[in-house]
Backbone and ligand atoms as CSV (ligand in chain L), in Angstrom:
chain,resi,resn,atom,element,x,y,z
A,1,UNK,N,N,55.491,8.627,23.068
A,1,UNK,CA,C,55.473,7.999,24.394
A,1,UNK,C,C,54.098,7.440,24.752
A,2,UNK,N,N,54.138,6.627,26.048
A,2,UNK,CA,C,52.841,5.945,26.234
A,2,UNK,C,C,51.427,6.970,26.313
A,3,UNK,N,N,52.047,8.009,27.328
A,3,UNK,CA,C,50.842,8.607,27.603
A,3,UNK,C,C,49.895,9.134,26.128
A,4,UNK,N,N,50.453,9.691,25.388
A,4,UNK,CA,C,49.920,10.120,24.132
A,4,UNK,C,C,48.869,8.855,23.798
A,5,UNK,N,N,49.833,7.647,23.954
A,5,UNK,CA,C,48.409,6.756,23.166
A,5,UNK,C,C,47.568,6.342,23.998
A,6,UNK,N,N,47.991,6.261,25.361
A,6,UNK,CA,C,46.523,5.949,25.987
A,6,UNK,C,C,45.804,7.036,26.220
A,7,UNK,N,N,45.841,8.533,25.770
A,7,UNK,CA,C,45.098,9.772,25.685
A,7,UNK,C,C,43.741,9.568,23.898
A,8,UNK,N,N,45.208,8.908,23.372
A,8,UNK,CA,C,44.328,8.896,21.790
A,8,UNK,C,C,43.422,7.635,21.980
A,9,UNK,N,N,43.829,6.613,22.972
A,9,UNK,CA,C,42.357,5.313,22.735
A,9,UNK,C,C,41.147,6.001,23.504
A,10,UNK,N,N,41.371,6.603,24.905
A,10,UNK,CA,C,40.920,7.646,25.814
A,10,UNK,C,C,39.432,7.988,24.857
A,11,UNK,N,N,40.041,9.359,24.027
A,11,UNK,CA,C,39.741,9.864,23.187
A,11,UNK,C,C,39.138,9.371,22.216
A,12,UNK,N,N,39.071,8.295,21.412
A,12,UNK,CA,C,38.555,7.161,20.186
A,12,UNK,C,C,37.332,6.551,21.058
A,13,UNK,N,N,37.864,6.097,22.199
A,13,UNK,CA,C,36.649,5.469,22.942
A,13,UNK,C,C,35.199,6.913,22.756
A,14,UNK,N,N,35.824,7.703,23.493
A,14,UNK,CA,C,34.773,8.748,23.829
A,14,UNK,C,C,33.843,9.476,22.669
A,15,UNK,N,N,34.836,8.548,21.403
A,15,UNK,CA,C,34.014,9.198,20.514
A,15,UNK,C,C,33.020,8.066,19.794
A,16,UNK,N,N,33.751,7.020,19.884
A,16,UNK,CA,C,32.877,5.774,19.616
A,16,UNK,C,C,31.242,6.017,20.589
A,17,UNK,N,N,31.675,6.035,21.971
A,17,UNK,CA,C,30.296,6.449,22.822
A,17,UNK,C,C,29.459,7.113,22.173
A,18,UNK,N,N,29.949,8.228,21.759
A,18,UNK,CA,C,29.221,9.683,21.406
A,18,UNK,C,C,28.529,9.191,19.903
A,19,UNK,N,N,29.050,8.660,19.334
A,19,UNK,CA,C,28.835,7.864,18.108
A,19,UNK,C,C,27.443,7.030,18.140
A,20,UNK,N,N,27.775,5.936,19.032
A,20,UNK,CA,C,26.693,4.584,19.561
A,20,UNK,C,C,25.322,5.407,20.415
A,21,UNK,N,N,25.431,6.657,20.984
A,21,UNK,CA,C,24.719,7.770,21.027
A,21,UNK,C,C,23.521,8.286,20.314
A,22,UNK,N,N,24.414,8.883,19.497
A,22,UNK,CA,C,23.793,9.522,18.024
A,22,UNK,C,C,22.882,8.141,17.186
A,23,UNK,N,N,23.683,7.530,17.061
A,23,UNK,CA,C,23.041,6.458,16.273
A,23,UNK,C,C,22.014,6.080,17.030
A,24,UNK,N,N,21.732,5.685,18.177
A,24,UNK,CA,C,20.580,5.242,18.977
A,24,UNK,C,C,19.632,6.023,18.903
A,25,UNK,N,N,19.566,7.318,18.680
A,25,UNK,CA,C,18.877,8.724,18.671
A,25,UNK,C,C,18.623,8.819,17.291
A,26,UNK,N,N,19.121,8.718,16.452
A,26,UNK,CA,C,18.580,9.253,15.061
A,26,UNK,C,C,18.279,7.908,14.160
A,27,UNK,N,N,19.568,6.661,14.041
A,27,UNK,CA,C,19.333,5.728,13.399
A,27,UNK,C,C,18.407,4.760,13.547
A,28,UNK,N,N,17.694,4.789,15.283
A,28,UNK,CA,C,16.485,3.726,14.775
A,28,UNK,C,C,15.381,4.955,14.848
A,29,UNK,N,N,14.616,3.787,13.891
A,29,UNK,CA,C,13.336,4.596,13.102
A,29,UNK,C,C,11.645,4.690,13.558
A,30,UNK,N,N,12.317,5.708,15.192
A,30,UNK,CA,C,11.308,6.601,15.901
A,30,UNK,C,C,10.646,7.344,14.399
A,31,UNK,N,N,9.258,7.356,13.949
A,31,UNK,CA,C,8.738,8.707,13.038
A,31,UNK,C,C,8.424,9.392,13.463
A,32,UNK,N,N,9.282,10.889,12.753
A,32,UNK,CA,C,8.468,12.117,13.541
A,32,UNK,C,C,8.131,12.891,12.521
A,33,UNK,N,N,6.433,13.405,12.326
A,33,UNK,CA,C,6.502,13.550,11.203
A,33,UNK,C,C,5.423,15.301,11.351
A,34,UNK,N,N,5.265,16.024,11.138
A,34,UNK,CA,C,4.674,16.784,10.822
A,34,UNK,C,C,3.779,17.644,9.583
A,35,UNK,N,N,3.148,18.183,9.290
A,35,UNK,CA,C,2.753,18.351,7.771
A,35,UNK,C,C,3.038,19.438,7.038
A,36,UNK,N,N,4.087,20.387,7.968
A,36,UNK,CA,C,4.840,21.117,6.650
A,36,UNK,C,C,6.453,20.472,7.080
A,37,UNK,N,N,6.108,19.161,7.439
A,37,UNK,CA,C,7.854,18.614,7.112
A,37,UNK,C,C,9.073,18.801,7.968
A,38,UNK,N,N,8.547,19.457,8.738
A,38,UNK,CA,C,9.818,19.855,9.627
A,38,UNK,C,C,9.268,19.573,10.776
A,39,UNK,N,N,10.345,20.719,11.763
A,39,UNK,CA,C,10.020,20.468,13.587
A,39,UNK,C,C,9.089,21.305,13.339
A,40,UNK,N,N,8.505,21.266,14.480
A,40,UNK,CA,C,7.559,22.432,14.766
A,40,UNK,C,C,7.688,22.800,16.310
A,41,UNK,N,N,7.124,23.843,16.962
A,41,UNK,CA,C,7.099,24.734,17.762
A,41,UNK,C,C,6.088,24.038,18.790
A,42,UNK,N,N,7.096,23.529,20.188
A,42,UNK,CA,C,6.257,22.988,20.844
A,42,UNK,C,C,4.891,23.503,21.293
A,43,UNK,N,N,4.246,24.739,21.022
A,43,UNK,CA,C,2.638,24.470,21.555
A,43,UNK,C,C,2.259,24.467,20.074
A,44,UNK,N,N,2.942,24.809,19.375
A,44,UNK,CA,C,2.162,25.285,18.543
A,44,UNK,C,C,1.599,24.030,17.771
A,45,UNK,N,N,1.302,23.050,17.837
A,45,UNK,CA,C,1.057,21.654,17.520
A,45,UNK,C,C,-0.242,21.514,17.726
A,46,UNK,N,N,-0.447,22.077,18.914
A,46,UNK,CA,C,-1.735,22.181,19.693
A,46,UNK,C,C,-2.711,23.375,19.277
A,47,UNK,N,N,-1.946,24.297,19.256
A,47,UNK,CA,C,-2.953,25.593,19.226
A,47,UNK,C,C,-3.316,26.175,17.798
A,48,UNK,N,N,-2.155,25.646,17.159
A,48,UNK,CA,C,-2.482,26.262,15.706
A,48,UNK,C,C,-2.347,25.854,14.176
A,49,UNK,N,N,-2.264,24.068,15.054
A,49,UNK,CA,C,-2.321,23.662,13.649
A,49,UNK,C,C,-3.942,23.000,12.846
A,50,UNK,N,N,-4.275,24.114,12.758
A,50,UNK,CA,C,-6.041,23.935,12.107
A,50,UNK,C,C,-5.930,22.972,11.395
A,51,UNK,N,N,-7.242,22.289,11.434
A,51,UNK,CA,C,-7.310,20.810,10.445
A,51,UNK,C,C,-6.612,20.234,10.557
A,52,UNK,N,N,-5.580,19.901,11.638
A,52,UNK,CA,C,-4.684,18.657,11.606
A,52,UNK,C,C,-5.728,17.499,12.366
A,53,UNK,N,N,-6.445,17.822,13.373
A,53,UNK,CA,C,-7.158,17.155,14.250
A,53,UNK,C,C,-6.582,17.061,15.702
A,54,UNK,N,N,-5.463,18.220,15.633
A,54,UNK,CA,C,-5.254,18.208,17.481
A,54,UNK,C,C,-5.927,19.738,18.237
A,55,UNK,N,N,-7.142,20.328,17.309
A,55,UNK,CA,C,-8.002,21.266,17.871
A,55,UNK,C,C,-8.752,20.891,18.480
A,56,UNK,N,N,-9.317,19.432,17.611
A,56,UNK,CA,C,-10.242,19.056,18.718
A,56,UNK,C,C,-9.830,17.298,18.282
A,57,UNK,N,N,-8.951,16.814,19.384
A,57,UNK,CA,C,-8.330,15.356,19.285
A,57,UNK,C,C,-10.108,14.521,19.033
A,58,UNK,N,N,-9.134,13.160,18.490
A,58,UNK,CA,C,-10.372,12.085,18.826
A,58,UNK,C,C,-10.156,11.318,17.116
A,59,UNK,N,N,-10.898,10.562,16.864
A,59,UNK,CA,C,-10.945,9.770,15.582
A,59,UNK,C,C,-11.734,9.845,14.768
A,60,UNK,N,N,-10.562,10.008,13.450
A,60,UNK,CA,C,-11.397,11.016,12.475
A,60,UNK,C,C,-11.124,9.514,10.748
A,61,UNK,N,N,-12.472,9.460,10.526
A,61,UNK,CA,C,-12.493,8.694,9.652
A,61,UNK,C,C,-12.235,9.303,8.359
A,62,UNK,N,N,-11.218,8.305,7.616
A,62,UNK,CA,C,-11.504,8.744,6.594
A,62,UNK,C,C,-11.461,8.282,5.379
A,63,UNK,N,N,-11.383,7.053,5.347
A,63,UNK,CA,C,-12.821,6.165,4.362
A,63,UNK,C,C,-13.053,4.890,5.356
A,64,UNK,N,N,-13.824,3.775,4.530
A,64,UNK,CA,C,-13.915,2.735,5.490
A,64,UNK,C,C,-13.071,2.012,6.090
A,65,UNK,N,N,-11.910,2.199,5.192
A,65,UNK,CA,C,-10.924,0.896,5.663
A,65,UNK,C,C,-10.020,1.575,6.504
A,66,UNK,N,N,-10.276,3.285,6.588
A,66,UNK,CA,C,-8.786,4.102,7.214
A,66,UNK,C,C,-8.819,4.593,8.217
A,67,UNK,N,N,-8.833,4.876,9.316
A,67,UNK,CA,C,-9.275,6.125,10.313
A,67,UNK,C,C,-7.942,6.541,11.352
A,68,UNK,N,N,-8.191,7.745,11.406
A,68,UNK,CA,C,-6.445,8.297,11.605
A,68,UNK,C,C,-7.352,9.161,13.420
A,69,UNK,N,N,-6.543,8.954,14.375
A,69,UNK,CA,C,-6.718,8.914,15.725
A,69,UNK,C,C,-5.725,10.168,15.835
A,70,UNK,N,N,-6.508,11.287,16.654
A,70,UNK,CA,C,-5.238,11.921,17.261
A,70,UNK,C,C,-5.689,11.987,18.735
A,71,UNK,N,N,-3.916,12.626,18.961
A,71,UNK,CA,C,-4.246,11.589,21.040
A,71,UNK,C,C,-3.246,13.077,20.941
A,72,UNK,N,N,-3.566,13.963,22.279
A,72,UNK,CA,C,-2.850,14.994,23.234
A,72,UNK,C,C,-2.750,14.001,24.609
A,73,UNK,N,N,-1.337,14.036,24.712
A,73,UNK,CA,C,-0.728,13.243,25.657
A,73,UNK,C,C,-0.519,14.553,26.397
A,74,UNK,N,N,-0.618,14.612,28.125
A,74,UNK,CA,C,0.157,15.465,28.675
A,74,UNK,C,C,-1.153,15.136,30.293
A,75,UNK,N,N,0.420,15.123,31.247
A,75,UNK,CA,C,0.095,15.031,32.627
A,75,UNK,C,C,-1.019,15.112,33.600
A,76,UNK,N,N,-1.756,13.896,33.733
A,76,UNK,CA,C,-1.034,12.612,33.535
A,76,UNK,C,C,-2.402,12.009,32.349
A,77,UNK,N,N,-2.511,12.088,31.683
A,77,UNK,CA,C,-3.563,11.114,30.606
A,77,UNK,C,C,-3.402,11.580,29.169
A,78,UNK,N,N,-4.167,10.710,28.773
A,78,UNK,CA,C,-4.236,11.141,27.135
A,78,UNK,C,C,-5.580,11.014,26.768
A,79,UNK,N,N,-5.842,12.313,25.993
A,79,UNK,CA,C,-6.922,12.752,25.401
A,79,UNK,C,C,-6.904,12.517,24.207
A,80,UNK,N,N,-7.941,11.428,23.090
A,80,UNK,CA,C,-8.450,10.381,24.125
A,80,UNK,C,C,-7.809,9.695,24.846
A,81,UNK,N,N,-8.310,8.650,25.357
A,81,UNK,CA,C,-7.992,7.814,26.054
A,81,UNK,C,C,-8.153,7.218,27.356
A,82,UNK,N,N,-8.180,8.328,28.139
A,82,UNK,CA,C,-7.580,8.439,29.362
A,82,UNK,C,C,-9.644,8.169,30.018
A,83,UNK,N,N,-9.799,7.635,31.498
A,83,UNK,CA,C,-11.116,7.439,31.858
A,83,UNK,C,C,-12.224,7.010,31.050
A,84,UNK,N,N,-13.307,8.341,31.232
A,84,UNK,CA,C,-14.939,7.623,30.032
A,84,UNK,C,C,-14.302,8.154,28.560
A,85,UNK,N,N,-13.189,7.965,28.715
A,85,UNK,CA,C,-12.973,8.559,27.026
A,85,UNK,C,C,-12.550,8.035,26.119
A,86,UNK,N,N,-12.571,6.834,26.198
A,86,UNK,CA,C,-11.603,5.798,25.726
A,86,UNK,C,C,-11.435,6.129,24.188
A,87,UNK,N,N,-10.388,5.393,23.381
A,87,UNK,CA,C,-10.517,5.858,21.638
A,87,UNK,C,C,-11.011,4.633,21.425
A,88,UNK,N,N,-11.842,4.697,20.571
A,88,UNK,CA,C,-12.887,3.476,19.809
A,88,UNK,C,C,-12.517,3.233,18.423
A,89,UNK,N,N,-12.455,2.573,17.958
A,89,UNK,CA,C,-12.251,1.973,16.369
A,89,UNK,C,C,-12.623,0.821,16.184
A,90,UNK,N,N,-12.791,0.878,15.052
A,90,UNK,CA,C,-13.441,-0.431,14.032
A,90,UNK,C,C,-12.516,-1.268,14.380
A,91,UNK,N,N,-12.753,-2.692,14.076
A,91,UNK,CA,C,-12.093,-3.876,13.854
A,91,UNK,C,C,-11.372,-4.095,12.803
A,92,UNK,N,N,-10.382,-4.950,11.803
A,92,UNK,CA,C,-10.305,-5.128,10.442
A,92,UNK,C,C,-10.252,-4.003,9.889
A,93,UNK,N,N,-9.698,-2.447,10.691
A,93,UNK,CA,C,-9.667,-1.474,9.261
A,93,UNK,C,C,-7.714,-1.056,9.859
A,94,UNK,N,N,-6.940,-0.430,8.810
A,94,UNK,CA,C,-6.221,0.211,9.242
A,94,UNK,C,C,-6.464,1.721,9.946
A,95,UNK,N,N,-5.373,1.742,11.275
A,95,UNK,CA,C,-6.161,2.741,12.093
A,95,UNK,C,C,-4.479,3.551,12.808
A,96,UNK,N,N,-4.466,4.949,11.871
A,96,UNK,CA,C,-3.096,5.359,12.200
A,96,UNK,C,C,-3.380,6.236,13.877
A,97,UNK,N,N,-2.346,6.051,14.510
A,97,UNK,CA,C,-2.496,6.979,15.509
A,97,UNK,C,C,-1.468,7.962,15.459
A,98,UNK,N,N,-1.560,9.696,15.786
A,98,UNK,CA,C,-0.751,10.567,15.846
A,98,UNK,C,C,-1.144,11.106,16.810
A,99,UNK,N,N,0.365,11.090,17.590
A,99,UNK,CA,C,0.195,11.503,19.107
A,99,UNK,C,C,0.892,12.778,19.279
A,100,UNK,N,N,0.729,13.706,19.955
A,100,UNK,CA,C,1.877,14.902,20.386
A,100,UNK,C,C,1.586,15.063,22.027
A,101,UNK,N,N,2.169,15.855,22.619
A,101,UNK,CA,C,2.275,16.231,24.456
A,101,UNK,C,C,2.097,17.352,24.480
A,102,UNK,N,N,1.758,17.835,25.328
A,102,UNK,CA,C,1.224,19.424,25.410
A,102,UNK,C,C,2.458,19.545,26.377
A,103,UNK,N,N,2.873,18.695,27.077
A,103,UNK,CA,C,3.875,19.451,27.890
A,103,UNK,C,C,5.416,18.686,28.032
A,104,UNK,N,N,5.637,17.542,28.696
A,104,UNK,CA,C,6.977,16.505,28.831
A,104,UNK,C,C,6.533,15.708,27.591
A,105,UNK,N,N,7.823,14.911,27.525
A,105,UNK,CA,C,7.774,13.561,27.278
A,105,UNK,C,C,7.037,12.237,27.577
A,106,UNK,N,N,6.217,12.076,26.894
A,106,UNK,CA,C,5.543,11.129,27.748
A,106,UNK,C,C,5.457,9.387,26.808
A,107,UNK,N,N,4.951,8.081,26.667
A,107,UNK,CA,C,4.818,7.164,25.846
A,107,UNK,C,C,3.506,7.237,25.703
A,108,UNK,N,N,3.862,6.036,24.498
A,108,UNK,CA,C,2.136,5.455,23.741
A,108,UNK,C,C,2.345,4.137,23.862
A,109,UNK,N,N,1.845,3.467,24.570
A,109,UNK,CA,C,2.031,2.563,24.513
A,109,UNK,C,C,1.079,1.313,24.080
A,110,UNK,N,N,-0.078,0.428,23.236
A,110,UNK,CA,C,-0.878,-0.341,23.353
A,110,UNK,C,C,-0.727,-1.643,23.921
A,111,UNK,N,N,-1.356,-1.966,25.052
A,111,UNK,CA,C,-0.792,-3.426,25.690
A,111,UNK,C,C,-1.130,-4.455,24.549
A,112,UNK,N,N,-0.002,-5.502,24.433
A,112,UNK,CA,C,-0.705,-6.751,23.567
A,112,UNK,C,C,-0.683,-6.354,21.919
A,113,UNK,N,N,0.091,-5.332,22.033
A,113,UNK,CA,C,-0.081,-4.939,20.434
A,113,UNK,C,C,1.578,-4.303,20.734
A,114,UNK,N,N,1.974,-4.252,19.157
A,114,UNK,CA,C,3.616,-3.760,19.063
A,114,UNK,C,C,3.402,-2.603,19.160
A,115,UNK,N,N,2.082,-1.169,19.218
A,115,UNK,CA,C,2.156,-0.078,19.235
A,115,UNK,C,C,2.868,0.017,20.214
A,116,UNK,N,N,4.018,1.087,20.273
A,116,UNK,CA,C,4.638,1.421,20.533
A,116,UNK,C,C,5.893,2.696,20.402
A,117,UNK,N,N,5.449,4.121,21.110
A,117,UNK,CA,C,6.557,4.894,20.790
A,117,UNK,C,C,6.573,6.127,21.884
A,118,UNK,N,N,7.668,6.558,21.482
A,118,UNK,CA,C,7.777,7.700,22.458
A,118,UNK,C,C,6.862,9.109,22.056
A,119,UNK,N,N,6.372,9.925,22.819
A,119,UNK,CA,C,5.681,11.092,22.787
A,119,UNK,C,C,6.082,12.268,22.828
A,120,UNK,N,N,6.701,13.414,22.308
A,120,UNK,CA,C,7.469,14.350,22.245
A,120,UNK,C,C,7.363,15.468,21.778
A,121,UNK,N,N,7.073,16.784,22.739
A,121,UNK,CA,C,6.717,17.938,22.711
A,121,UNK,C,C,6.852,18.864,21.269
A,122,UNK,N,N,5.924,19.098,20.547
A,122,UNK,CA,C,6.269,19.913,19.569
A,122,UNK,C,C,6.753,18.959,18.309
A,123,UNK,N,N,6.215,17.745,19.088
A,123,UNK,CA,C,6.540,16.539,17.654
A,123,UNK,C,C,5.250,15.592,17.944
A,124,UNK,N,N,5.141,15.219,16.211
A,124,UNK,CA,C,3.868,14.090,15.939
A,124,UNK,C,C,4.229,12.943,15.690
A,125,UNK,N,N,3.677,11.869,16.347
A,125,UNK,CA,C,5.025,10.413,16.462
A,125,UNK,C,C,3.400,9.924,15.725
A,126,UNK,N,N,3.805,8.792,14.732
A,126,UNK,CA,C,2.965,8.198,14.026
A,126,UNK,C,C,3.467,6.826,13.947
A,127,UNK,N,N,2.005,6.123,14.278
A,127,UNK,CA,C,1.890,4.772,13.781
A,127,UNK,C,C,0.783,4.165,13.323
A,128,UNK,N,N,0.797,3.160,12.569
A,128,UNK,CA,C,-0.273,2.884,11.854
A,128,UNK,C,C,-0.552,1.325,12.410
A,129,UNK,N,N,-1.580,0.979,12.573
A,129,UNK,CA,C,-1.985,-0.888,12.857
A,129,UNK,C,C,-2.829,-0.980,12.694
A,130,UNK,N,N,-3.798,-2.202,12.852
A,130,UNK,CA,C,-4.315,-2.964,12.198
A,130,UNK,C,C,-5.491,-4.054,13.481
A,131,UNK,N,N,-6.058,-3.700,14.399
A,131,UNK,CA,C,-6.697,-4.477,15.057
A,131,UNK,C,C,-7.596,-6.065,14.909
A,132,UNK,N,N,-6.936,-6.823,14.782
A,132,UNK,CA,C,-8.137,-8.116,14.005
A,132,UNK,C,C,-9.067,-8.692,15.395
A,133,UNK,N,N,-8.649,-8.398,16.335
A,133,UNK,CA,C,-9.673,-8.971,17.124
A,133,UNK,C,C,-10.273,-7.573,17.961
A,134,UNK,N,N,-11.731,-8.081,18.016
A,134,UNK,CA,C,-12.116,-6.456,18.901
A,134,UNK,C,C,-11.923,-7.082,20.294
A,135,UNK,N,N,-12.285,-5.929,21.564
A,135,UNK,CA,C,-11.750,-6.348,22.761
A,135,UNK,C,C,-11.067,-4.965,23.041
A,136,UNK,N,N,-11.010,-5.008,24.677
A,136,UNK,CA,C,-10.359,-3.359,24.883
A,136,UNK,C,C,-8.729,-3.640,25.327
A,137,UNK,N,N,-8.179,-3.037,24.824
A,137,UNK,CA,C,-6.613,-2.969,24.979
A,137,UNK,C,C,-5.862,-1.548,26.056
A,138,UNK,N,N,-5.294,-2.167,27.025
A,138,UNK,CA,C,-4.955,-0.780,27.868
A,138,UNK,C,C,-3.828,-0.120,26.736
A,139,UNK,N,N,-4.206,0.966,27.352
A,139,UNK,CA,C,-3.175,2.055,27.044
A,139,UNK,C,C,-2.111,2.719,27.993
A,140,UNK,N,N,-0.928,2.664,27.844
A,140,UNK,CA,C,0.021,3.142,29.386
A,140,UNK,C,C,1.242,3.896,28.939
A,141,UNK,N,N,1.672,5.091,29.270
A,141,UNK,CA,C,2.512,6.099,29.198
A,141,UNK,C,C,3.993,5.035,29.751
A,142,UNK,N,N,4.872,5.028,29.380
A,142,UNK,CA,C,5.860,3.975,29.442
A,142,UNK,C,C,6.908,5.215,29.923
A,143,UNK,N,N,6.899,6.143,29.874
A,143,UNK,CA,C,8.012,6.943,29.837
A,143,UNK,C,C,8.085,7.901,30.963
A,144,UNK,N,N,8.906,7.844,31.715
A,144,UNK,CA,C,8.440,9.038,33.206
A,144,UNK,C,C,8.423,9.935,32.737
A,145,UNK,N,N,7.239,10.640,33.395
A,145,UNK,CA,C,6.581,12.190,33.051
A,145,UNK,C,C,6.621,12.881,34.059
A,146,UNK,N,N,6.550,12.311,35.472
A,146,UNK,CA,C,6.244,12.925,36.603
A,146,UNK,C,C,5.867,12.269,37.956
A,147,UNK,N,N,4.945,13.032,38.480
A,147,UNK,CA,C,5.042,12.431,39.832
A,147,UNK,C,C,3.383,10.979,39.409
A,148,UNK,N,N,2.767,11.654,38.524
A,148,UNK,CA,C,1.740,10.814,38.202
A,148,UNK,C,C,2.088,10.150,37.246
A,149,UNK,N,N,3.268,9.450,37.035
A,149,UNK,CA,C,3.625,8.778,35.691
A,149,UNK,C,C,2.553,7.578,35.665
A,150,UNK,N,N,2.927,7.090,37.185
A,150,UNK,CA,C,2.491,5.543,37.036
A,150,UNK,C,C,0.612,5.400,37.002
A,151,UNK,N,N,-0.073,6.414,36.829
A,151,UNK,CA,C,-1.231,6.911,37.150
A,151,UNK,C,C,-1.901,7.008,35.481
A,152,UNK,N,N,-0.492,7.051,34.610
A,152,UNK,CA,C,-1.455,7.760,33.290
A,152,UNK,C,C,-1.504,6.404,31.930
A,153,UNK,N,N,-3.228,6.476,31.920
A,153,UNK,CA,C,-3.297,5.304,31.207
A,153,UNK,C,C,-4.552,5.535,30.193
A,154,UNK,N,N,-4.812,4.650,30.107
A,154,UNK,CA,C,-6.831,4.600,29.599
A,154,UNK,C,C,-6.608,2.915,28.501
A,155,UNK,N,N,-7.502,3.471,27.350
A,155,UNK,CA,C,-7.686,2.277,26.790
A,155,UNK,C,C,-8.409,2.642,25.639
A,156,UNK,N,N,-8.122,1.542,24.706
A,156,UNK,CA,C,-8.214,1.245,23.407
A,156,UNK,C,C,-9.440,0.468,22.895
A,157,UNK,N,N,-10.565,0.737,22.926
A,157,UNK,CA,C,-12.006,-0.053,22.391
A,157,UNK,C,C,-12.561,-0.522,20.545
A,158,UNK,N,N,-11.527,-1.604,20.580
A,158,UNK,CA,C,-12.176,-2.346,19.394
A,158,UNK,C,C,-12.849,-2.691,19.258
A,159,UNK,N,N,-14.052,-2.202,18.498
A,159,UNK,CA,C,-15.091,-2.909,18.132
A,159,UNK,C,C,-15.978,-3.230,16.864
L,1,CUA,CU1,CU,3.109,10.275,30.819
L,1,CUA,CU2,CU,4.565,8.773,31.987
């Protein structure tokens, strides 16, 4: 009878949703990457992962052409970043950034550049670019965090 099949499209729909969902969430290619490979334990990103460079954030060279940035995002700024703290890098070198949050969700955002990603507790979101012109580039949390969302920013000093 009818009702059965408009229960089963009902049903097909709701799973198609749940589907287009999942896929939005896992199939595009947010990196989350950590260095024993897995999730990790939201503080523990912060507090105990020695030698990663989120003991003591900031930009850490490591040859001429490479230098790998780590940024503690959490309410409302990012360290670096955020006020007299800006993150500084060379011009012409590749320059990865790895970000984590000490507390919400928050973005990375570089104005004028495709950097771009979400920030996520107990996870290290990585990207790598390439600056060819120096010049300072804002930096702006894209993602509501709070009551100071629209407050949390800083900037990017190529030089
Ligand atoms: Cu941090 Cu919005």
């Amino acid at each position: 009878n009818f009702e059965k099949v408009w229960l089963g499209a009902a049903l097909l729909l709701i799973v198609g949703f749940i589907a287009t969902i999942a896929y939005g969430t896992v199939g595009v290619g947010i990196q989350m990457v950590d260095d024993s490979g897995g999730e990790i334990d939201p503080q523990a990103v912060q507090q105990s992962n020695t030698g990663t460079g989120f003991d003591d954030p900031g930009v850490v060279r490591q040859n001429d052409s490479h230098y790998v940035v780590y940024v503690v995002a959490q309410q409302f700024q990012f360290a670096p970043g955020t006020g007299d703290n800006p993150i500084r890098v060379p011009a012409d070198t590749r320059v990865t950034f790895r970000v984590t949050s000490a507390d919400v969700v928050h973005g990375f955002s570089i104005v004028e550049t495709n950097i771009n990603t979400m920030v996520i507790p107990g996870q290290v979101s990585e990207v790598t670019a390439e600056f060819d012109e120096p010049g300072t580039y804002g930096l702006v949390c894209h993602e509501y965090c709070g009551s100071g969302h629209h407050t949390m920013g800083g900037s990017v000093e190529v030089v």
